[in-house]
C-alpha positions, 0 to 999 in steps of 0.5 A: 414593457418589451424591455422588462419581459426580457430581463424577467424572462432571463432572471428566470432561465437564470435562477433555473439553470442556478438551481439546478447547478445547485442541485448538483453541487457536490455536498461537503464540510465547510472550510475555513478562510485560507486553510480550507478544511486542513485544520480538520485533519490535524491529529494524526487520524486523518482516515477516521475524519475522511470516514466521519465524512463519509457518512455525513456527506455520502460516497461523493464530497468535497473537502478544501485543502488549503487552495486545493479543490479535493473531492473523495470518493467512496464505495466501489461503484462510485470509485469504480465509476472513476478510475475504471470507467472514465480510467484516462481522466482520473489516472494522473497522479496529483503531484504535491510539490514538496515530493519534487525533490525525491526524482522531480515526479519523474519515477514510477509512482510520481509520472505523469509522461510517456515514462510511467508507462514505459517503467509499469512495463518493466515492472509489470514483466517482471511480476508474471505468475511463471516467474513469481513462481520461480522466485518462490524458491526464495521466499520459502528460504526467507521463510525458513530464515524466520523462523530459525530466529523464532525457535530461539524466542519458542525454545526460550519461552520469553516474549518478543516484538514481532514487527522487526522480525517481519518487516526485515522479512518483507526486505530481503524478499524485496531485496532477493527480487531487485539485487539477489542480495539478503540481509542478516537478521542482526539488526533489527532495531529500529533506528539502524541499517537499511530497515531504519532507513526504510522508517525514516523514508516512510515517517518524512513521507508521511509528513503533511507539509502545508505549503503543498496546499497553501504555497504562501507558507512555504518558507515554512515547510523548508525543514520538512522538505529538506528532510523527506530529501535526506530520508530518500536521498539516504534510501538512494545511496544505499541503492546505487551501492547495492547496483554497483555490487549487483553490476560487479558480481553480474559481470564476473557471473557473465564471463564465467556461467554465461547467465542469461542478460536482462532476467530482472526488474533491475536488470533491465532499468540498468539497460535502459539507463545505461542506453540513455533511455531513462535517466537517474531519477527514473531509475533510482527514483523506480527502485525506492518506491518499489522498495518502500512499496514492497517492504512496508505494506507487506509486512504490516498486512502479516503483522496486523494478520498476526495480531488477529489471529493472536487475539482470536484462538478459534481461527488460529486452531482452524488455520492450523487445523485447515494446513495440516489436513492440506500440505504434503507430510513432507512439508508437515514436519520441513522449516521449509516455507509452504508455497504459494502456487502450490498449496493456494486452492488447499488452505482456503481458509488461509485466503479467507484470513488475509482477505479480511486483513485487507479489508480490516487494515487496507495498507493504503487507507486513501491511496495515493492522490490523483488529478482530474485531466478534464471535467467528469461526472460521476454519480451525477456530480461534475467534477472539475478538470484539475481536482485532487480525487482519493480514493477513501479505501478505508471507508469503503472497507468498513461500509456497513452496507455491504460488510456486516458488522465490519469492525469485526474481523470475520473471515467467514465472510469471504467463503464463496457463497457470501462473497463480495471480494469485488468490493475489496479495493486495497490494492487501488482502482485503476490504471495506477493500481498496485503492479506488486500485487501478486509478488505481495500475495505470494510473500503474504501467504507463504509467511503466514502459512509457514509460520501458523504451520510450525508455531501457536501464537499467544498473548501473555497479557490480560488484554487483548493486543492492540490492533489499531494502527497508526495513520502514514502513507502505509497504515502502520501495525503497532508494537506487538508483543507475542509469545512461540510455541512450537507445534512440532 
């Protein structure tokens, strides 16, 4: 009897203690026998399903991909509650092994030692507002490069796709803040030069290769590895030459101007490499990322601006309107650039404009992965040590609890007494969140300010110009075609 009461007794404690893991079970989409829920994902769209999921399942769920236990997490107090609050848990990088062969997870992006914070300290003491304001010299110039091509498209009258001229932009900012170097606006095709090489990077990298969630087929992914390899060892050779000439033309200005040492991102990872502090894979494997970073987002965050501002002519005349009323008579009729630090407080309405493009078309739509270090709960659901966890920053941009109508692109909505800036989240959450950002917010607004200054934009074709993107490790803009006219 005594025997029969203590099984009784444990069967209970242990249907209490069932039912109430139960309850905390993290809800999510069934998956199927091996793949999980990769077979979901197939088609391109990934962002759209993580979202479908969303709203089925809530801001907290789980998914499988392959053998990978994966959970997404949504709306800002619940990413918040992550990657700010419990920062160290959720700050590794998940590594996905086929990326091993670009600098064997040893580069900023990638690292999960001592190294990443060693390489975010050089990059972030770089990117101070003191010396991006002294780099604004440059963009103003690039600026002015621009549109010296975009008169000739004005003055002829014809149509032309805009994406090459910024995405070449958005490169020789890049490449004037690493080398001092700029590229000429001749190749700007899509397959040639190092903006062709920057596509392959960012297309093989965009690559699901299903061996990094099912090991067993990885004799199958060895042509997908073996490109992502190529694409980025292209993109690496073409580093390693533009230091070399960077090295050559810094010793000639040390022995004859006696410029000051170490001024650079680049400056300073060639110290350290040179010292053995850091090796090849830090080093080249930081500068491709920091290109890749730096060139694609950017200059599809202006081209999606662009194709709104196209397609909405009333915010484009109050753009207009807003920078002539603001910037100084001289700056009015100049093909100078219009500057960042000085005309920001002046052009709200310009903020307001690329706020929204941040919000509607968030550069990273899932952000980069990330692995739990040990067992967190967030929003009462635990979430196990060694869980891939994203950020679903494309849902949580278009969550209509807090952005009303969000399909809409609506910059009103970030005028100061309706304001919810806290919930935009498209630079990331947390200790690995975007150090670029305001180098990326000058570059941004001083290109769109200089061109909506001096230019109408305007579509020739009865529909409106696409603005649905495509799915990468950035949201891509697509091909968009557009007609100039000078203001002035």
């Amino acid at each position: 009897m005594n025997y029969l009461f203590i099984i009784l007794f444990i069967s209970i404690i242990f249907f209490i203690v069932k039912t109430k893991k139960e309850s905390c079970t993290i809800p999510g989409p069934k998956g199927k026998l091996i793949f999980g829920n990769l077979l979901d994902l197939k088609g391109g769209d990934i962002h759209l399903k993580f979202q479908e999921w969303y709203y089925k399942y809530g801001p907290i769920y789980k998914i499988k991909m392959g053998s990978v236990e994966t959970v997404v997490l949504t709306e800002y107090p619940t990413i918040k509650e992550a990657f700010v609050d419990n920062s160290l848990i959720f700050m590794q990088r998940y590594q996905r092994p086929s990326r091993r062969v670009i600098s064997n997870w040893e580069d900023l992006i990638n690292s999960n030692t001592e190294m990443h914070t060693h390489l975010k300290k050089i990059v972030i003491s770089e990117l101070t507002m003191s010396k991006l304001k002294k780099m604004e010299i440059n963009l103003k110039d690039e600026a002015k490069r621009l549109c010296s091509l975009l008169d000739k498209h004005a003055e002829s009258g014809e149509t032309f796709k805009i994406n090459n001229y910024i995405k070449m932009f958005s490169m020789n900012v890049i490449l004037r803040f690493l080398f001092g170097v700029t590229f000429p606006y001749n190749h700007l095709e899509d397959g040639i030069g190092l903006i062709g090489v920057v596509k392959n990077v960012f297309e093989s990298a965009a690559l699901p290769i299903v061996s990094d969630f099912i090991p067993m087929l990885a004799p199958l992914s060895k042509k997908q590895i073996d490109k992502v390899k190529y694409c980025t060892d292209q993109l690496g050779d073409h580093i390693k030459e533009q230091v070399e000439i960077y090295k050559k033309r810094k010793m000639i200005n040390d022995t004859f101007e006696k410029e000051d040492e170490n001024t650079t991102i680049l400056d300073k990872l060639l110290k350290d490499f040179e010292a053995g502090e850091i090796n090849e894979n830090n080093f080249i494997g930081t500068m491709i990322g920091l290109m890749t970073a730096g060139i694609d987002t950017s200059a599809n965050t202006i081209i999606f601006s662009i194709i709104e501002l196209t397609n909405h002519e009333k915010y484009q005349e109050e753009l207009y309107s807003e920078i002539r009323n603001s910037v100084s008579e001289s700056d009015q009729s100049s093909d100078e650039g219009i500057s960042y630090s000085e005309y920001k407080s002046s052009i709200p309405y310009l903020t307001n404009v690329i706020k929204e493009t941040f919000r509607k078309y968030p550069a990273a739509l899932l952000g980069l992965p990330h692995i739990t270090s040990q067992d967190c709960e967030i929003g009462g659901h635990t979430i196990k040590k060694g869980t891939q966890v994203i950020q679903n920053i494309y849902a949580t941009h278009r969550n209509k609890n807090v952005w009303e109508e969000p399909d809409r692109f609506i910059p009103s909505r970030f005028e100061k007494e309706f304001s919810t800036d806290k919930n935009l989240i498209h630079f990331a959450l947390g200790r690995r969140s975007c150090p670029g950002n305001t180098l990326a917010d000058s570059e941004i607004f001083t290109c769109l300010a200089t061109l909506f200054k001096k230019y109408k934009f305007t579509n020739t074709s009865p529909t409106p110009l696409n603005e649905v993107g495509k799915f990468g490790v950035s949201y891509i803009a697509p091909p968009t075609v557009v007609k100039v006219e000078k203001r002035y």
